[in-house]
C-alpha positions as CSV (number, residue, x, y, z in Angstrom):
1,X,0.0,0.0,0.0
2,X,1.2,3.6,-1.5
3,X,2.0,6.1,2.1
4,X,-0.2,9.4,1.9
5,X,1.2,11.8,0.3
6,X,1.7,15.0,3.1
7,X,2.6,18.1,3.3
8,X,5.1,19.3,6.3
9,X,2.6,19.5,9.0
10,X,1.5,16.3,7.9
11,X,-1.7,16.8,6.2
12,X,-3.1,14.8,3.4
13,X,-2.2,17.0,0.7
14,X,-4.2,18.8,-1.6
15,X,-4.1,20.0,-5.7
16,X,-6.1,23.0,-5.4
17,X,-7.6,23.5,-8.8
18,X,-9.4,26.9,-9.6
19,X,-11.9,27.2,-12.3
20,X,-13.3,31.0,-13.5
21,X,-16.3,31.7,-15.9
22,X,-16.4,34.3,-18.2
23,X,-18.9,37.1,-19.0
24,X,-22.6,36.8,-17.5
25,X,-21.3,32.9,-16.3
26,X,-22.5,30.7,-13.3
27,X,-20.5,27.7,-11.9
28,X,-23.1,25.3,-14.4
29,X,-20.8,26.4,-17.3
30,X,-17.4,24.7,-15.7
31,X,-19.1,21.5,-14.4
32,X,-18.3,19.3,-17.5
33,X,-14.6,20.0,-16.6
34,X,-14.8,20.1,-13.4
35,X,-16.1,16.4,-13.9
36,X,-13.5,15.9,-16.4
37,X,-11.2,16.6,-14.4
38,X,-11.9,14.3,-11.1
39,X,-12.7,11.5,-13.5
40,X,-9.3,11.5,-15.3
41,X,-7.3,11.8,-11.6
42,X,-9.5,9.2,-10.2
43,X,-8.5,6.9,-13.8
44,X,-5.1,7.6,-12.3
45,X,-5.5,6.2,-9.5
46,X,-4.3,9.1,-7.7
47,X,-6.2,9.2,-5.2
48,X,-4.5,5.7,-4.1
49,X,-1.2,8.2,-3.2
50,X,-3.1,10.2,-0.5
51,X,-2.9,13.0,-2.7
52,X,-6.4,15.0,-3.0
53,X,-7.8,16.7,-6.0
54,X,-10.0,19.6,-4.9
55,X,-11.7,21.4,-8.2
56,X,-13.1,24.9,-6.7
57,X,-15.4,27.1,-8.9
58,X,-15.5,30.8,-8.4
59,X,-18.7,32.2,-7.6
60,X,-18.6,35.5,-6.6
61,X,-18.9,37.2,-10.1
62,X,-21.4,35.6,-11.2
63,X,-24.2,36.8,-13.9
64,X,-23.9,41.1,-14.4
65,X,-21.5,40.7,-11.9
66,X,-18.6,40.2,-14.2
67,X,-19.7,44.2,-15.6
68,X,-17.8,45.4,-12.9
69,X,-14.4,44.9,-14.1
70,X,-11.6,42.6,-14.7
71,X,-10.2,44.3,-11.3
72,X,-12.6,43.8,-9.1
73,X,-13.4,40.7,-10.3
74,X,-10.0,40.0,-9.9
75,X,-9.8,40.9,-6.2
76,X,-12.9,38.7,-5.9
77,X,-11.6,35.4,-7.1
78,X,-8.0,36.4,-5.2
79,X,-9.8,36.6,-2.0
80,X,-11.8,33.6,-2.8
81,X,-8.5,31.3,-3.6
82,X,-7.1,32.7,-0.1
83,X,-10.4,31.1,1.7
84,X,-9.5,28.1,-0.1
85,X,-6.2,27.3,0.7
86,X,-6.8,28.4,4.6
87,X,-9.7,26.3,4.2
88,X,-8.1,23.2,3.3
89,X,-5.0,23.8,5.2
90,X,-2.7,21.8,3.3
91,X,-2.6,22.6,-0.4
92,X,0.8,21.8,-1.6
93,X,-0.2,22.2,-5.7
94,X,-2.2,25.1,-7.4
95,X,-3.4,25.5,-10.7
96,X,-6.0,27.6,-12.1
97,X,-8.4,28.0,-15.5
98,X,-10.1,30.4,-16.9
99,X,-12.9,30.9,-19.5
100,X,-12.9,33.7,-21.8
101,X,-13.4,36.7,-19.8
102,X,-12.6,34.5,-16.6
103,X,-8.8,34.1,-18.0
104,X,-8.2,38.1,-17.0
105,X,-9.7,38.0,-14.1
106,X,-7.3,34.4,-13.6
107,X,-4.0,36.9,-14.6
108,X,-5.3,39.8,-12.3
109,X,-6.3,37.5,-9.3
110,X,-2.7,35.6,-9.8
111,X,-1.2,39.1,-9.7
112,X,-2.8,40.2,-6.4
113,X,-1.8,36.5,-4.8
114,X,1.7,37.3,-6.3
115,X,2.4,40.7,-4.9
116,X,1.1,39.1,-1.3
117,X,3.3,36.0,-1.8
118,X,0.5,33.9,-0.8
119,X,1.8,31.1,-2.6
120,X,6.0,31.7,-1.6
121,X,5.0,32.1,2.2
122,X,3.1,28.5,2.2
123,X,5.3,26.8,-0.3
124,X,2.4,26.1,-3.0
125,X,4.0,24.3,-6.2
126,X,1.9,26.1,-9.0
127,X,1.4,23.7,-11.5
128,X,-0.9,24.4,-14.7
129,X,-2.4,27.9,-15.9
130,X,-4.9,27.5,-18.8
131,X,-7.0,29.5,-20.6
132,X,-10.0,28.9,-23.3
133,X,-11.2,31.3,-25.4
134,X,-9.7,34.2,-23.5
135,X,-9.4,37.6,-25.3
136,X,-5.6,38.2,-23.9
137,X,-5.3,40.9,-26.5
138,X,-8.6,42.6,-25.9
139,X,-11.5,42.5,-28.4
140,X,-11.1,45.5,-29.6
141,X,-11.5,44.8,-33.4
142,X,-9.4,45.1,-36.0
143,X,-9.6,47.4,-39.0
144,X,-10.7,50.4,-40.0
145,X,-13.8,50.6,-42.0
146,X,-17.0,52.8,-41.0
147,X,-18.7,49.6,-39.4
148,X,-15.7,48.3,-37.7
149,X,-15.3,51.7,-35.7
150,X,-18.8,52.1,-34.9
151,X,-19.1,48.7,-33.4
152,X,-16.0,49.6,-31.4
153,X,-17.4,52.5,-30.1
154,X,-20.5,51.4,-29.2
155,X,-20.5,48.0,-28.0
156,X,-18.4,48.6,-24.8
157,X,-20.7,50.9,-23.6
158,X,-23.2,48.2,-22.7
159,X,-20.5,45.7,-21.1
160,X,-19.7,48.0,-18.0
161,X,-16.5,48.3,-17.3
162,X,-15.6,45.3,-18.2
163,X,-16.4,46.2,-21.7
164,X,-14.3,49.1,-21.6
165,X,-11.3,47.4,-20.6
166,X,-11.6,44.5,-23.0
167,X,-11.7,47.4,-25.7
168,X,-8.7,48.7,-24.5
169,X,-11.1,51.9,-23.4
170,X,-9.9,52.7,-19.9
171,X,-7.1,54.8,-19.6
172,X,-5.9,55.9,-16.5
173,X,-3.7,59.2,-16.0
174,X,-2.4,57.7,-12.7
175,X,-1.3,54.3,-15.1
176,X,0.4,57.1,-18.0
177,X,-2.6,56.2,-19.5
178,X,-2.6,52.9,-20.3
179,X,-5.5,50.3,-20.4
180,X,-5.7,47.3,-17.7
181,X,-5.3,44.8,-20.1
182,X,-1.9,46.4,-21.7
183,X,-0.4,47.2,-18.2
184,X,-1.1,43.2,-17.6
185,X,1.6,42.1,-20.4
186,X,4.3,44.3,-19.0
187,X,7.3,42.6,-18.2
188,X,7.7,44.7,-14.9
189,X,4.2,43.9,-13.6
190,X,2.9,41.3,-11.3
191,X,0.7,39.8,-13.2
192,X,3.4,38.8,-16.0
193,X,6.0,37.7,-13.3
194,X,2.9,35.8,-11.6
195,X,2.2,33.8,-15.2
196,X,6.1,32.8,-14.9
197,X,5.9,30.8,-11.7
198,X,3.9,28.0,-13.5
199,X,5.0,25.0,-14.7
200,X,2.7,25.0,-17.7
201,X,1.3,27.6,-19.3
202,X,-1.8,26.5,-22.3
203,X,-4.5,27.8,-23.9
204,X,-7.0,27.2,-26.0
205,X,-8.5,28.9,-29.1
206,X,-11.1,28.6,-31.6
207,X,-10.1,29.0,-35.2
208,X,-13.7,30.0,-36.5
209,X,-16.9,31.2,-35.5
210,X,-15.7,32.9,-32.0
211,X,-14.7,36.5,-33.5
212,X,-15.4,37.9,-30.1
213,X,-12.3,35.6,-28.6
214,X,-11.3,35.3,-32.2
215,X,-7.6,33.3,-32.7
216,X,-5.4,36.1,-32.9
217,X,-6.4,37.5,-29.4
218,X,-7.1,34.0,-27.6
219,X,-3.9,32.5,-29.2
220,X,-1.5,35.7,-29.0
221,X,-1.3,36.0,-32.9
222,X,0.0,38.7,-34.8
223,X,-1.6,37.4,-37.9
224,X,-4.7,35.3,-39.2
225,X,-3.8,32.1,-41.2
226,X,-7.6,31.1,-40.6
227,X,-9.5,33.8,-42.0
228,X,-11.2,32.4,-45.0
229,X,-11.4,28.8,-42.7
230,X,-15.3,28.0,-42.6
231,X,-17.2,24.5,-41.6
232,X,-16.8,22.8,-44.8
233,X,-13.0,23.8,-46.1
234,X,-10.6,23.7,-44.1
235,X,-9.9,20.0,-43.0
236,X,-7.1,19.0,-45.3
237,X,-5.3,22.3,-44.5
238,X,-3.6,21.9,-40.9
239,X,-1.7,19.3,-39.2
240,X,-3.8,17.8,-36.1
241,X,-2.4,16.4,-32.9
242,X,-2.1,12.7,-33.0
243,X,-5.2,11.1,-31.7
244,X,-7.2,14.4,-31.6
245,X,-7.8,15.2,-35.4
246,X,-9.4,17.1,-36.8
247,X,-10.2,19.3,-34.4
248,X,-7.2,20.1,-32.1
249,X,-4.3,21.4,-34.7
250,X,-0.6,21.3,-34.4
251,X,0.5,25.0,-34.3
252,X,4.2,23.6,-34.4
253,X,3.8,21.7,-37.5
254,X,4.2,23.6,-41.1
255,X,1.8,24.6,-43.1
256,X,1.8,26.1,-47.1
257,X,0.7,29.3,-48.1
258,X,-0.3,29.3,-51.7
259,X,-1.6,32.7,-54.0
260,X,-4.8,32.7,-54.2
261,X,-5.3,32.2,-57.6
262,X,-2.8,29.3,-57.4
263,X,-5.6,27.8,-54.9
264,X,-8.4,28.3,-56.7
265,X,-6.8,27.1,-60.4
266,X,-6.3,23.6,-58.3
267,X,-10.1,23.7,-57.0
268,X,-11.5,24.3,-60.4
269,X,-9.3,21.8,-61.8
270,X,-10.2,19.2,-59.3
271,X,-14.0,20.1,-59.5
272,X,-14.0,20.1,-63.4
273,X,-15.2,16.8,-64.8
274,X,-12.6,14.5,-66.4
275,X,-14.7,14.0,-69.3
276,X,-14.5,17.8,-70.7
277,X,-11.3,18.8,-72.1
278,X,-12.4,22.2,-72.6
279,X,-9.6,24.7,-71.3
280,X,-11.5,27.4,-69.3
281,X,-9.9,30.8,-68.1
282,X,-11.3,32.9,-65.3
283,X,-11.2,36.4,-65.4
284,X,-9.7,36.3,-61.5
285,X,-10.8,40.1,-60.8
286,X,-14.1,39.5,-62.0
287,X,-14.6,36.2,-60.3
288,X,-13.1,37.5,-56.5
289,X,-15.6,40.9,-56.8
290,X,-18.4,38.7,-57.3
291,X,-17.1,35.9,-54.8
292,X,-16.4,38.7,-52.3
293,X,-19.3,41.2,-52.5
294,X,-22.2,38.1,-52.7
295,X,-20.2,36.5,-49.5
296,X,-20.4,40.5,-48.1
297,X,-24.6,40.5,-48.8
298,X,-24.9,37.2,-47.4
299,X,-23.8,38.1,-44.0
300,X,-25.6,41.4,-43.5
301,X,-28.9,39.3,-44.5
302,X,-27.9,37.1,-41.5
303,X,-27.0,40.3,-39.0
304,X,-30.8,41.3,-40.6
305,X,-32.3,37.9,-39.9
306,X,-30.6,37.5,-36.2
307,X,-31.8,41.0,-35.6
308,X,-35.5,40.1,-36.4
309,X,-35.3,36.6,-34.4
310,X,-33.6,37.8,-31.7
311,X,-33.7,41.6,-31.1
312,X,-37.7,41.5,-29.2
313,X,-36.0,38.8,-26.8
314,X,-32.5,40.3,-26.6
315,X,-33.7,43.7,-26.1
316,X,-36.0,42.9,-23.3
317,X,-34.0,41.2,-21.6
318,X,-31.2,44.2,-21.8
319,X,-33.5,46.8,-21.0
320,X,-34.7,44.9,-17.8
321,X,-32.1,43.1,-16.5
322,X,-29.5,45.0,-17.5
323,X,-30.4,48.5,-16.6
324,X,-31.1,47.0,-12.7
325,X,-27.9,45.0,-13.1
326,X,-25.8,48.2,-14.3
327,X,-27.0,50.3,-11.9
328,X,-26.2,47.9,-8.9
329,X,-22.2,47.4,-10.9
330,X,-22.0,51.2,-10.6
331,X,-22.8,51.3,-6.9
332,X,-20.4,48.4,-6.3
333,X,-17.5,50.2,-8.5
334,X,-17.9,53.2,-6.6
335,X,-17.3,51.5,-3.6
336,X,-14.3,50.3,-5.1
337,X,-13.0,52.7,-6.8
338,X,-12.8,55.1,-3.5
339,X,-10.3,53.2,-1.8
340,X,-8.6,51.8,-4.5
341,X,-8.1,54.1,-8.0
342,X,-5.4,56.0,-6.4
343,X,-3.3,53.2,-5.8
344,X,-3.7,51.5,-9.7
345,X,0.1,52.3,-10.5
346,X,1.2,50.0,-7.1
347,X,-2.0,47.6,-8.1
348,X,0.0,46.7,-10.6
349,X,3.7,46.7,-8.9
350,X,3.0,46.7,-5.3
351,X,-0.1,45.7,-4.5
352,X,-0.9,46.2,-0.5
353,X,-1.3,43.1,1.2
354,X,-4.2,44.2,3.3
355,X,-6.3,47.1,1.7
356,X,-9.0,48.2,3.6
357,X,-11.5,47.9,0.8
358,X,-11.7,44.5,-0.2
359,X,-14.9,44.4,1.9
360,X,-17.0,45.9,-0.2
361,X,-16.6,43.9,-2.9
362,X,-16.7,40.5,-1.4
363,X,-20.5,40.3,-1.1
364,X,-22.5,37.5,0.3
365,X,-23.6,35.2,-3.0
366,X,-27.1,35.4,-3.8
367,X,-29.5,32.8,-3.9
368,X,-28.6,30.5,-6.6
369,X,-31.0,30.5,-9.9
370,X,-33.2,27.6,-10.1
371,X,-32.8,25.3,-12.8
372,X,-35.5,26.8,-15.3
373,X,-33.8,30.4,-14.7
374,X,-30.1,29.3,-15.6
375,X,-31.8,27.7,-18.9
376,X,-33.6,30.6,-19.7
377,X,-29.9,32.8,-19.2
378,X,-28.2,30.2,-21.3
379,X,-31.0,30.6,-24.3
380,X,-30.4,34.3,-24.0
381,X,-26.9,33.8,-24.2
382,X,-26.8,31.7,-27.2
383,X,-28.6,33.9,-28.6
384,X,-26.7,36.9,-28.4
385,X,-23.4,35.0,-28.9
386,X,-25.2,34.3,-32.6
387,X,-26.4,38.2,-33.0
388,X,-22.5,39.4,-31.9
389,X,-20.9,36.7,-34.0
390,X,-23.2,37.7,-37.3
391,X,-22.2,41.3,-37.2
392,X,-18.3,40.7,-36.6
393,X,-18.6,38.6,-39.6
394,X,-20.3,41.3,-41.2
395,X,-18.4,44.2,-40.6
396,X,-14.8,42.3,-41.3
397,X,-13.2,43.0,-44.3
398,X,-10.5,41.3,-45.9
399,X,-8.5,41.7,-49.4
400,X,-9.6,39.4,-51.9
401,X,-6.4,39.5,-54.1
402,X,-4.1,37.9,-51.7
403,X,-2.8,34.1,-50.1
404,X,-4.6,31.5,-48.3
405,X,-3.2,28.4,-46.5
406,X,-3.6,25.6,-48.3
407,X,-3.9,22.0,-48.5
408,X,-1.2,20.6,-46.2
409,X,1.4,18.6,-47.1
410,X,2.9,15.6,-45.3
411,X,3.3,16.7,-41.7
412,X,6.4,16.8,-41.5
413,X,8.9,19.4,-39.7
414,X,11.5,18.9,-41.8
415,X,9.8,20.2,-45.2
416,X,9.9,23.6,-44.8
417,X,11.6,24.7,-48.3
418,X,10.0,27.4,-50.2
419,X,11.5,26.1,-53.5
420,X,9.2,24.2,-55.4
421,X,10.0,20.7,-57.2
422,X,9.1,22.5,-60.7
423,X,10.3,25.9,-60.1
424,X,6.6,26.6,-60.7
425,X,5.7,26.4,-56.9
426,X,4.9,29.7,-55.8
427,X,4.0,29.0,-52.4
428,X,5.2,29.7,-48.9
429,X,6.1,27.1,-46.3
430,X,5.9,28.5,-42.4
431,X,4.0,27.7,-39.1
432,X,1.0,28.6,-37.3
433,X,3.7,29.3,-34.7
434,X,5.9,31.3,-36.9
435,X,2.8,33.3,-38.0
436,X,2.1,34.3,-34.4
437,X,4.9,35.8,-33.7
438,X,6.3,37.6,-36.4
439,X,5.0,40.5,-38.9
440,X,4.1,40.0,-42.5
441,X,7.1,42.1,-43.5
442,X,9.3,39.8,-40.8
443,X,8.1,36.5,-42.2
444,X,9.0,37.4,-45.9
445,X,12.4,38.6,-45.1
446,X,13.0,35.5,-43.3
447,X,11.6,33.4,-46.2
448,X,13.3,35.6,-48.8
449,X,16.3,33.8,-48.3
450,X,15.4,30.5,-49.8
451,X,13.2,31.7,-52.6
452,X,13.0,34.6,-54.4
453,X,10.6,37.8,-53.8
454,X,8.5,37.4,-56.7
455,X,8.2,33.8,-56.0
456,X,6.6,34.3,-52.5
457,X,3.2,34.9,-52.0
458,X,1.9,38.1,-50.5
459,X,0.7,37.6,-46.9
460,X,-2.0,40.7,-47.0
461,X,-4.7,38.8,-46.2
462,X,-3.3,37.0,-43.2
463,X,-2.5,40.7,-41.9
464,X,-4.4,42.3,-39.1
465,X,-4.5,45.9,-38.9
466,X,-4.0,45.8,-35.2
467,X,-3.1,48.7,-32.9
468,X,0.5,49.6,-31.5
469,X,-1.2,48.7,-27.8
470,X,-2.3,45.7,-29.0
471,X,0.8,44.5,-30.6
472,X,2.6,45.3,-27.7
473,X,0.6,42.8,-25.5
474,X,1.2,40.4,-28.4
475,X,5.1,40.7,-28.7
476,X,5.3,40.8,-24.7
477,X,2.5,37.4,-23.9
478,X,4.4,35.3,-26.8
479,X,7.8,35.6,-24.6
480,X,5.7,33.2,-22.3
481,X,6.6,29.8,-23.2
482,X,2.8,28.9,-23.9
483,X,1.4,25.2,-25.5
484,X,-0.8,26.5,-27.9
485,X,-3.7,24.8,-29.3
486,X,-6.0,26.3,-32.0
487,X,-9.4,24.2,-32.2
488,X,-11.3,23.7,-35.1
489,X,-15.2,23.4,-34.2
490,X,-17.2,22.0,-37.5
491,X,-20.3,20.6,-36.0
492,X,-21.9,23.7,-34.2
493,X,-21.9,27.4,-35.1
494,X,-22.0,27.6,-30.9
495,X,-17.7,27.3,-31.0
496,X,-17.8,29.7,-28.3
497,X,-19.7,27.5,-25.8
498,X,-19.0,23.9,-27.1
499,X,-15.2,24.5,-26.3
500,X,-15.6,23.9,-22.8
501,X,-19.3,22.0,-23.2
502,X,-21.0,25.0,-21.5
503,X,-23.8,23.1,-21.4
504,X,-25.9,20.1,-22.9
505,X,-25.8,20.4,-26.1
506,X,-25.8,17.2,-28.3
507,X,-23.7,19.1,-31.2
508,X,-21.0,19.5,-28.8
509,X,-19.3,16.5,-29.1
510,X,-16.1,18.1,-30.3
511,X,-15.7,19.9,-27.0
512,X,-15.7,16.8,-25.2
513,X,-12.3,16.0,-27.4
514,X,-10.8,19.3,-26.4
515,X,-11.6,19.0,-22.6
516,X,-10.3,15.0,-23.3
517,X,-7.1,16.5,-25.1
518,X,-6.9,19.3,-21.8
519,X,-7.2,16.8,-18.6
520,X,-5.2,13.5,-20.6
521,X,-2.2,15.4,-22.4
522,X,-1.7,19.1,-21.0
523,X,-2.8,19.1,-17.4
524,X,0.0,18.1,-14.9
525,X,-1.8,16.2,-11.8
């Protein structure tokens, strides 16, 4: 018989594992892995050891509660882990996930536990730190179109504060200025030095239909190999983690960038019946202006159609709940805010261990909704993820003229030349990875030395047209050694939600592979 495992005092020692929610959540969107989790240590048999798994769900930001900042929510979930370890008394491992908004509030709650050495003082190992479908770069969207600006003007004004610092909105004079979400990536700061201390750092990102938490802010990317990626074409294009295709892609693994027209020349070819020998020529501007602008109508006809179907219900539910929910955020700011604004520069590089303050914010949890009401929530939810994720779609633009990935070749790591076998090959060979962290202009020049310039395909398309702020969090978050894993959703337009299994849903099979992929290959027990 295995001895307990124990901590100095000799305690049964614990793996503390914290799990946050994003944006309107409840605990009910975490259960499927908070089971996964327990069922894959008890598989272990590591409970055999005397070591305990304890899976903890946040709770106190729950619902409109999550409006009232990535701060204060932050302080909220810090407090909570504190009551947690004292609670158990012996936690000797920590790790902690968070879900979309939920992984700021993670990096801000981890900075506050930094600054106060909680985990130094009692010798806690800190193990994993993951996030799924977390906006580290903010949602501010890219691009600079008339509909692009006016959805980046308006929509934060209905998400609280919380909105406004997602949008990179909340500048502080006392900070120089800069937004929450930028002063997080800083080198210097606590939050980044608190990120460090893990073992493993992972995340999780959806390759399509999540332009909210699209893949360049949940994956740290400075560009956007998946942009004309939809249901039905993009399978034979990536490389896939063994066991876990297609839906959980090897960043690491190369991919091949081909000219557009290159691409499409092979498609036609392939769809054109063997029988006809006719040689037929496209007139490639005509055919992309027609290709782009009916794909352009299409979308604002579903933005109209969501906004028939779902505007009476969405509205309603706004105007009600929200305006009583608002209100009460602003009162609990306030209270905030008073003891704690004029201390945002040393929130971020000395955070007090004690402040007065925290009080006010850790509330007594309200009743929990009954079953019906958390449906009800998650209907409305859906819902509005659809209406949000039909006018991104809408208002993003992209060149038509450009490069797409294309079908991938034998996975291999090793063929990675740009020279073609015919000298007719004008395509690129590169990474997901490679495309992440380097510039358009950076990526050519590298590639420039193993093919010529006018061989190369131009990479305009896979550019975004991001901000200096946000490619400053970009170039500072990809010094992190992250494991990085796009995930690529076919089966439900819902990406957003089936990535975690948010909920029952019968299409969301393919999130039960991602959470399989999570608690069997990346989480260290």
């Amino acid at each position: 018989m295995l001895e307990p495992a124990v901590d100095k005092t000799g305690s049964t020692a614990y793996h503390l594992v914290v799990l946050v929610h994003g944006l309107w959540g409840n605990r009910s969107h975490l259960e499927y892995i908070s089971n996964a989790l327990k069922t894959e240590f008890d598989s272990r048999n590591r409970s055999n050891s005397g070591e305990q798994l304890f899976v903890y769900t946040a709770h106190l930001n729950e619902g409109y509660k999550t409006y009232d900042g990535i701060d204060v929510c932050g302080v909220r979930v810090a407090s909570e882990i504190e009551e947690q370890i004292s609670a158990l008394g012996s936690v000797t491992k920590f790790s902690i996930c968070g879900y979309s908004l939920g992984g700021l509030i993670s990096r801000y709650a981890l900075g506050v536990l930094y600054k106060r050495q909680v985990f130094k003082k009692r010798d806690i190992k800190l193990v994993n730190f993951t996030t799924f479908c977390t906006p580290h770069v903010g949602v501010y969207a890219p691009g600079k179109n008339a509909a692009v600006k006016l959805f980046n003007a308006v929509v934060p004004l209905v998400l609280g504060n919380s909105g406004k610092q997602m949008f990179l909105k909340d500048k502080s004079k006392l900070a120089g200025g800069l937004p929450l979400v930028l002063a997080m990536s800083m080198e210097n700061s606590v939050f980044y030095k608190a990120l460090q201390e893990f073992e493993s750092k992972s995340l999780y990102a959806n390759v399509i239909n999540d332009k909210r938490t699209a893949w360049w802010t949940s994956g740290i990317s400075r560009n956007d190999p998946f942009f004309d990626i939809d249901e039905n074409n993009g399978h034979h294009r990536f490389c896939y983690v063994s066991g876990y295709g297609p839906i959980v892609v090897d960043h690491t693994k190369p991919v091949k960038i081909s000219r557009i027209e290159d691409f499409n020349e092979r498609a036609e070819e392939k769809a054109r019946p063997r029988q006809s020998g006719e040689n037929m020529k496209v007139d490639k501007q005509e055919y992309f202006f027609l290709n782009y602008w009916i794909a352009k109508l299409g979308r604002w006809l579903m933005v109209l159609i969501n906004l028939l179907l779902i505007a009476p219900l969405w509205a309603l539910w706004f105007v009600i709940s929200g305006t009583t929910e608002t209100i009460k955020s602003t009162i609990r700011v306030t209270k905030f805010v008073k003891g704690y604004s004029h201390q945002f520069i040393q929130e971020i590089y000395d955070i007090p261990s004690s402040p007065d303050h925290e009080d006010d914010m850790i509330e007594t949890l309200p009743d929990t909704p009954g079953e019906y009401e958390l449906q009800f929530q998650q209907s409305l939810q859906d819902q509005t993820d659809t209406f949000i994720e039909s006018v991104l779609s809408a208002i993003e633009r992209k060149n038509t003229l450009s490069a797409v990935v294309d079908e991938a070749e034998p996975c291999d790591e090793k063929n990675m030349s740009d020279e073609g076998d015919t000298g007719k090959d004008f395509s690129m060979r590169t990474t997901l990875k490679e495309l992440e962290l380097y510039s358009v202009e950076a990526i050519k020049a590298r590639h420039s030395r193993s093919a010529s310039n006018e061989k190369l395909p131009s990479l305009e398309n896979l550019h975004l047209e991001l901000g200096p702020a946000q490619l400053q969090i970009i170039d500072s978050l990809n010094k992190i050694p992250w494991s990085k894993f796009p995930v690529y959703i076919r089966n439900t337009p819902s990406t957003h939600a089936c990535a975690i299994v948010r909920h029952g849903d019968p299409k969301f099979g393919e999130g039960k592979v991602i959470v399989k992929h999570w608690v069997s290959e990346v989480f260290s027990f």
